[in-house]
C-alpha positions in Angstrom: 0.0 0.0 0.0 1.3 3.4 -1.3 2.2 6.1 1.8 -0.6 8.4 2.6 0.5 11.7 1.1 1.5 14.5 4.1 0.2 18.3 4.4 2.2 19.9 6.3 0.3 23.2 8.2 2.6 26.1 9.5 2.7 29.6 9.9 3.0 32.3 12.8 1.7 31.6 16.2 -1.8 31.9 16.9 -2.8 31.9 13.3 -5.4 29.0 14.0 -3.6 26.2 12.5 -4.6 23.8 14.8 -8.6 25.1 14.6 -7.5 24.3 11.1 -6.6 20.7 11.6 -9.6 20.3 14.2 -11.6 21.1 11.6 -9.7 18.6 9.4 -9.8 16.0 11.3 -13.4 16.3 12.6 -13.4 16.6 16.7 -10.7 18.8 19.1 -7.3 16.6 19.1 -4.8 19.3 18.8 -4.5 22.0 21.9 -6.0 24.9 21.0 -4.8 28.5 23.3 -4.9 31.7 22.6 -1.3 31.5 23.9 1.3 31.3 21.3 3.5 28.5 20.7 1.0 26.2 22.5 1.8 23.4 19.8 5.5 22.3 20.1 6.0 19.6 18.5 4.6 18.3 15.3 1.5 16.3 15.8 0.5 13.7 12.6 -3.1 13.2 12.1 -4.6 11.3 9.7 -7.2 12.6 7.7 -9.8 11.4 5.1 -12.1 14.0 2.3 -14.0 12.5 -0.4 -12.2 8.8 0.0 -8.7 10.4 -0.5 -6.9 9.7 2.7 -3.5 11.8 3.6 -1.7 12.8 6.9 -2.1 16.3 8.3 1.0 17.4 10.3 0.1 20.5 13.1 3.3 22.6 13.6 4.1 24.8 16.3 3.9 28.3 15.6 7.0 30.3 13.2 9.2 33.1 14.3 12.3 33.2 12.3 15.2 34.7 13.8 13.8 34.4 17.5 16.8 33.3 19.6 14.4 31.5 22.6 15.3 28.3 23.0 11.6 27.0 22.7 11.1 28.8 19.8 14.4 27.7 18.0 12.7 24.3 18.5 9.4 24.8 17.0 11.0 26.4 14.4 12.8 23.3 13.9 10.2 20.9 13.9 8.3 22.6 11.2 11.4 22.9 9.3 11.3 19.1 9.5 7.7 19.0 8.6 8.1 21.1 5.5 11.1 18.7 4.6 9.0 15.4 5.1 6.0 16.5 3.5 4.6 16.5 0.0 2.6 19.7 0.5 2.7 22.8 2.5 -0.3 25.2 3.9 1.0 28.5 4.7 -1.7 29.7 7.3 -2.3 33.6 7.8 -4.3 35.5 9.9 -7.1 37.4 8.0 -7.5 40.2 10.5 -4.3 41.2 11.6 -3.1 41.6 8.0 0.7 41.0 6.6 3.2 41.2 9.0 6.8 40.8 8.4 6.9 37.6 9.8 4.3 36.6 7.8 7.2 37.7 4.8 9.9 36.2 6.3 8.1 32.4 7.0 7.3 33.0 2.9 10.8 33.7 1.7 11.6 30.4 3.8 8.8 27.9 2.3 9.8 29.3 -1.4 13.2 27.6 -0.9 11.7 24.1 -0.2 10.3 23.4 -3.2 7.0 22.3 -2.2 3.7 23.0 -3.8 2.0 25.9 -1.5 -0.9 26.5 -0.5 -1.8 30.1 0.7 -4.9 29.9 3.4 -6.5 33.4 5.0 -8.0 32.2 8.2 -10.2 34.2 10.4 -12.6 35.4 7.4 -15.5 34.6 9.2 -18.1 36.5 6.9 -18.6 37.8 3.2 -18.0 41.3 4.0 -14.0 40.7 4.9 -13.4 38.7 2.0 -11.7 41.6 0.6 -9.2 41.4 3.2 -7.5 38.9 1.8 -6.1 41.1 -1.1 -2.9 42.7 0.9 -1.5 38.7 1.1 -0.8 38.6 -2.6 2.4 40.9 -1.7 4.1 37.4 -0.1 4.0 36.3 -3.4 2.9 32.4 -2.8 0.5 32.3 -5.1 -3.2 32.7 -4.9 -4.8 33.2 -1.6 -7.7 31.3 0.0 -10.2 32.6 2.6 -11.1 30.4 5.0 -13.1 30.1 8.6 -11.0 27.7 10.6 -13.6 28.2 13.6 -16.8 28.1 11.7 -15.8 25.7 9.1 -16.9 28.2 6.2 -15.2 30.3 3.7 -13.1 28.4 1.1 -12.3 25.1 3.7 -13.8 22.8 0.6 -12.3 25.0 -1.9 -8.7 24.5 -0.3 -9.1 21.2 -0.1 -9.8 20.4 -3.5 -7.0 21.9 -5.1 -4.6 20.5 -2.6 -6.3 16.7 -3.6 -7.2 16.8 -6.5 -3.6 14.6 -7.6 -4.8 12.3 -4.8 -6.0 9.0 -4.9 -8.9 7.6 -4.2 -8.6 4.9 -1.3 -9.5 1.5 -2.6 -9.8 -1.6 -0.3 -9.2 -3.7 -2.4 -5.4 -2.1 -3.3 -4.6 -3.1 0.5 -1.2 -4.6 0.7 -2.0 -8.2 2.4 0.8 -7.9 4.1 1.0 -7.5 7.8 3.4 -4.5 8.6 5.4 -5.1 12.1 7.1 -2.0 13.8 9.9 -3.8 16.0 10.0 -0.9 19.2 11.2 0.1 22.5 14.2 1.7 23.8 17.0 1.9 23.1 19.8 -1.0 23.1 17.0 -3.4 23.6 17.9 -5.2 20.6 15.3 -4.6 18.0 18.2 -4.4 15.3 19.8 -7.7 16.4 16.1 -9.3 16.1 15.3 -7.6 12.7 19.0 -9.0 11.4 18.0 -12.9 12.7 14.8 -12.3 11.3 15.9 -12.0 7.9 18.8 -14.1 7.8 21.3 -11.2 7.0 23.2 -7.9 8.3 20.7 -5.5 7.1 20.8 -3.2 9.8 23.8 -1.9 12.0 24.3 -3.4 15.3 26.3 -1.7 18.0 26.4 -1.5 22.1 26.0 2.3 21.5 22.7 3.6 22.1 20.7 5.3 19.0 22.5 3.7 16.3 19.0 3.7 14.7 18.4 7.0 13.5 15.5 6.2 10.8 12.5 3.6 10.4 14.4 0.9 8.0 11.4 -1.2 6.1 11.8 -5.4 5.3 10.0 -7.8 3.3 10.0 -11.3 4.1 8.1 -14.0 3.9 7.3 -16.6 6.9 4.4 -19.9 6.1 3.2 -18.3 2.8 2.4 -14.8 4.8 3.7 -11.7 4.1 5.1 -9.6 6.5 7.2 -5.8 6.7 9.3 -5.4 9.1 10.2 -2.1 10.1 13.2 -1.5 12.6 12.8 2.0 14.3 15.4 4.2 16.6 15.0 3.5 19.8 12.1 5.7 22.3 14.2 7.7 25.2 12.0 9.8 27.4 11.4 13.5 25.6 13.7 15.3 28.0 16.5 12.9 26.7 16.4 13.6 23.5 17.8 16.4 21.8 16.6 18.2 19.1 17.9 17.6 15.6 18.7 14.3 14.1 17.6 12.4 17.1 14.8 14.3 17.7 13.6 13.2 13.4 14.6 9.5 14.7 12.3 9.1 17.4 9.6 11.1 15.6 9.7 8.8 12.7 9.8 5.4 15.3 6.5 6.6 16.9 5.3 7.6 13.1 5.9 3.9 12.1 4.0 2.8 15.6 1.2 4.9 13.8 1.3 2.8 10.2 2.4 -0.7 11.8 -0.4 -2.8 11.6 1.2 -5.2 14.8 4.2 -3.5 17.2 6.3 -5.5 18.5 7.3 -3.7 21.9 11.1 -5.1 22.6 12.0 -4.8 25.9 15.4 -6.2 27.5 15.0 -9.3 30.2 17.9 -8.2 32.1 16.8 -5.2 33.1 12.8 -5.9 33.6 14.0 -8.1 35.8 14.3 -5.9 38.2 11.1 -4.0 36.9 9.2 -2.5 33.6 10.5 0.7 33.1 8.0 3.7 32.4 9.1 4.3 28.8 8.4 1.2 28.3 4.9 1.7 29.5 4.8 5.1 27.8 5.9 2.9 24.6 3.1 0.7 25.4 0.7 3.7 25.5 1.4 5.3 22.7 0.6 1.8 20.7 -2.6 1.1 22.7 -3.3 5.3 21.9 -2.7 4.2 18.1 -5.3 1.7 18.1 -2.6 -0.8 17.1 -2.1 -4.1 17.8 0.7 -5.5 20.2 3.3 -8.0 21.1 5.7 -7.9 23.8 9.0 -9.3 23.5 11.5 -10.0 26.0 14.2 -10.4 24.5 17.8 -11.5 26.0 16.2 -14.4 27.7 19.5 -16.0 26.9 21.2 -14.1 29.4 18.8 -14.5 32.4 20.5 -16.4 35.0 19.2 -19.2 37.4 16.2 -19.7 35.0 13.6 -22.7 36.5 10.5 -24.2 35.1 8.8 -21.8 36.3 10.5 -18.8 35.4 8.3 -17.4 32.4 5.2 -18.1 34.9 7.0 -15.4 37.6 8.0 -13.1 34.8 4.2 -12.8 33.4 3.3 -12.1 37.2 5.8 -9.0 37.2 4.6 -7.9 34.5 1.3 -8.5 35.0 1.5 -6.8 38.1 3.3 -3.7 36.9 0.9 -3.2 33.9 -2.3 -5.3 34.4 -4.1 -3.0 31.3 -2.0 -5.4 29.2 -2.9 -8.3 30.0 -4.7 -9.2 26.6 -1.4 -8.8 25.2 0.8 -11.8 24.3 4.1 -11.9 25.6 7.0 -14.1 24.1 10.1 -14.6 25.4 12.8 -14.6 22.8 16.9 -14.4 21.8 17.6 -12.7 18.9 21.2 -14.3 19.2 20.4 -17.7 19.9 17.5 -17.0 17.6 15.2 -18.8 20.3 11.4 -18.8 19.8 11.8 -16.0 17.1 9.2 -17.3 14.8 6.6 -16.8 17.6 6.7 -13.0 16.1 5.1 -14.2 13.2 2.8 -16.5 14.2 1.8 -13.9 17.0 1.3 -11.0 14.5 -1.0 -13.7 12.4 -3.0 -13.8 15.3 -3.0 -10.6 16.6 -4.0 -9.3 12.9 -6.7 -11.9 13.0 -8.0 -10.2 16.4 -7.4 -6.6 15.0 -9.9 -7.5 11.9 -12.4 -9.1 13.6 -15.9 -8.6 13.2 -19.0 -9.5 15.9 -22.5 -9.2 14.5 -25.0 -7.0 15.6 -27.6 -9.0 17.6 -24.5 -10.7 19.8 -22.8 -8.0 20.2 -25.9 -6.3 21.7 -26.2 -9.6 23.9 -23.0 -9.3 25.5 -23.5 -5.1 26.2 -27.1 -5.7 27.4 -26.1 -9.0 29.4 -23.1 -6.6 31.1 -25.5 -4.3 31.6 -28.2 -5.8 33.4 -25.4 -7.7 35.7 -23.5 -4.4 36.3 -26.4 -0.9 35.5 -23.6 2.3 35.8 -24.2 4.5 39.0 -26.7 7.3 38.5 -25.1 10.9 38.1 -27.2 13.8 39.0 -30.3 11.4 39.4 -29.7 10.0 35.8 -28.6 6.9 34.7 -26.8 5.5 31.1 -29.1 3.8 29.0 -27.6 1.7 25.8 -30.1 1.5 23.5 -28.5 -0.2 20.7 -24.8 -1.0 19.8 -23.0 -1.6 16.6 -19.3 -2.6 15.2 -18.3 0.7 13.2 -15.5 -0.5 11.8 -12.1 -2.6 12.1 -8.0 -1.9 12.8 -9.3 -1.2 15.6 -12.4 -3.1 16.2 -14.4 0.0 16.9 -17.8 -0.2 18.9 -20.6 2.6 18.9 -23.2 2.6 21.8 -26.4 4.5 20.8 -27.2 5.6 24.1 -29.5 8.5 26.2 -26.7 10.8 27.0 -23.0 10.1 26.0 -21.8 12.0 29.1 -23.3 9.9 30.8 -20.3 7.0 29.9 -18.1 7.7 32.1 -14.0 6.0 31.6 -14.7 3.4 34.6 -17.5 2.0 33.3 -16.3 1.8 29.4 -13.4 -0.2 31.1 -15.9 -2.5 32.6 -17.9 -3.3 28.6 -14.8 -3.6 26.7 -13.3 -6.5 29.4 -16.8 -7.5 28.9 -16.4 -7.9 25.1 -13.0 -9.4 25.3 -14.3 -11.8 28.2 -17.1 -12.7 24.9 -14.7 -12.6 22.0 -11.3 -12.2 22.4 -9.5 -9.7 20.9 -6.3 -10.4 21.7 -3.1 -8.1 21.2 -5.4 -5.1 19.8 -6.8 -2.2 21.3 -10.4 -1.9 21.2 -12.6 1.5 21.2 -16.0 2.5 22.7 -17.6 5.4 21.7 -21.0 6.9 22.7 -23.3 8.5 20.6 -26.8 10.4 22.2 -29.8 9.4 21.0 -33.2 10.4 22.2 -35.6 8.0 23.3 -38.7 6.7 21.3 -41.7 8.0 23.4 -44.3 5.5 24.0 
């Protein structure tokens, strides 16, 4: 399957672009503040118009020449996004006018190369549609008026000429093969498993931390089923990691987490022994947060001493213990060196993808919810009570469940917990994430 194309969305601070990619992407995602530089870091979203899917990157907010060490950095991450991306939306702001940043930002997106698109936000009615005439003096090209808050103005307008080279998403152009993002920190060993894997020094090796810098993609082929593997740079916490070519490393592992269909989260035996780390469990979140599906390898097992019979049983206890909203996850315990149980990865994924694409029908799905329900009704709040009405399956890759009920607000985290261990108590759903969502519906008078 082709790469989703990438719009990249920069300009000034507090411009609107992340009211633009709201709007975009259909519900509040990115943090929206009147206070400038709110966004820091490139955020990817993915977005779909018309059955053309692409990625949406939100930037942090542009000020060239601004010597302030949070600023240098924004200005460096949407550098980066300019540099990954096939297209660029220069935002403006409609009622403050040009400003010399506003210049300066231009003269730098000329040099990329990139197709630009010119977007007035804040044009919120007809009348102040001639303001948009001063922006032809930055020279991009032909300037758009658009309502990032309202959604009106040119929003469809801009979106057509930025798709219309883009495809139209076709199921049946899916690759079959299942993608496998091998993660976790670094000097875990992902590089030594993706080199047994396929048979062959592909990747560089080295005790040295970060030897990784980008996502490397593999095809093999294991029991007549395809797979890529992708070996990332390893995931330090953020205040680790310096910005730069690290930064673009680690940026681009969690960007494959986001395309992998199955992660494999590596983590090293000799030092969970003593406990899981929290990177590893942030690593762990930001695959469940992806709605991928998930694997976790300890790997090193060669090099655990005094191992028993029963060994494994007090490892899946530890880890149980230390992060029991995993426990539908399998967990393998590997070598990539002695190459022990390494084809579990692919039998595993096979499974996991199996889970990730599975489909319940309507009338036992709303079994299980109204059996759960009936055993367990949520508390009241404010003298009212949740009702589910009806539930569907919405889609897959995540399995995806909607709950047609009297008030969403009424769902409250604790209690969506409670239906989806339901629904994998009825039907599995192993190593994926699964998602609830509410929907308010009012009720049929009688």
């Amino acid at each position: 399957m082709k790469r989703k194309p990438i719009i990249a969305v920069v300009g000034r601070p507090n411009v609107g672009k992340s009211t633009f990619v709201n709007r975009l992407v259909g519900k509040r995602q990115s943090i929206v503040d009147d206070l400038p530089g709110v966004t820091r870091d490139r955020i990817y979203f993915d977005v779909e118009w018309q059955n053309k899917q692409f990625t949406v990157i939100d930037t942090g907010g542009i000020i060239p020449g601004d010597e302030d060490e949070i600023m240098l950095s924004i200005y460096d991450q949407a550098r980066i996004a300019c540099d990954e991306a096939d297209k660029i939306i220069f935002l403006v702001d409609g009622m403050e006018g040009v400003t010399p940043v506003d210049s300066d930002i231009a003269n730098i997106l000329r040099q990329s190369d990139k197709p630009i698109f010119l977007a007035v936000n804040k044009i919120d009615s007809h009348n102040q549609i001639t303001m948009i005439s001063d922006f032809y003096s930055l020279a991009i090209g032909e300037p758009i008026a658009i309502s990032a808050l309202h959604g009106s103005g040119g929003v469809g307008d801009l979106l057509e000429e930025i798709t219309k080279d883009f495809e139209i998403e076709e199921d049946l152009d899916k690759d079959a093969a299942i993608k496998i993002a091998i993660v976790g920190r670094p000097n875990a060993g992902k590089s030594s498993i993706v080199n047994s894997l396929l048979g062959e020094k592909r990747v560089i090796v080295s005790d040295i931390s970060g030897t990784t810098r980008d996502s490397i993609d593999s095809r093999l082929s294991f029991n007549e089923q395809d797979f890529v593997i992708i070996d990332t740079a390893g995931i330090r916490k953020k205040s680790k990691v310096d910005y730069g070519v690290e930064k673009f490393a680690v940026d681009r592992a969690i960007r494959s987490i986001r395309e992998c269909d199955v992660a494999l989260l590596v983590i090293d035996a000799t030092e969970a022994i003593n406990g899981i780390s929290d990177q590893d469990k942030k690593i762990a979140s930001i695959i469940t947060e992806s709605g991928k599906g998930m694997i976790i390898a300890i790997n090193k097992w060669d090099l655990v001493e005094d191992k028993k019979s029963n060994t494994i049983n007090k490892f899946e206890q530890k880890i149980a213990n230390e992060i029991p909203f995993l426990d539908y996850v399998p967990k393998i315990y590997i070598s990539a060196v002695t190459h022990q149980r390494l084809n579990q990865i692919f039998t595993k994924a096979i499974d996991v993808q199996a889970e990730r694409t599975k489909r319940v029908s309507t009338g036992l799905l709303n079994k299980v919810i109204n059996e759960a329900y009936a055993l367990n009704p949520p508390q009241t709040i404010r003298n009212k009570r949740l009702k589910i009405m009806y539930s569907t399956q919405a889609s897959i890759e995540p399995p995806t469940f909607v709950l047609f009920a009297n008030n969403e607000e009424l769902l409250k985290d604790h209690y969506k917990r409670y239906l989806e261990n339901k629904l994998r108590e009825a039907f599995g759903f192993f190593g994926t994430s699964i998602r609830i969502s509410v929907r308010t519906r009012s009720e049929k008078k009688k």
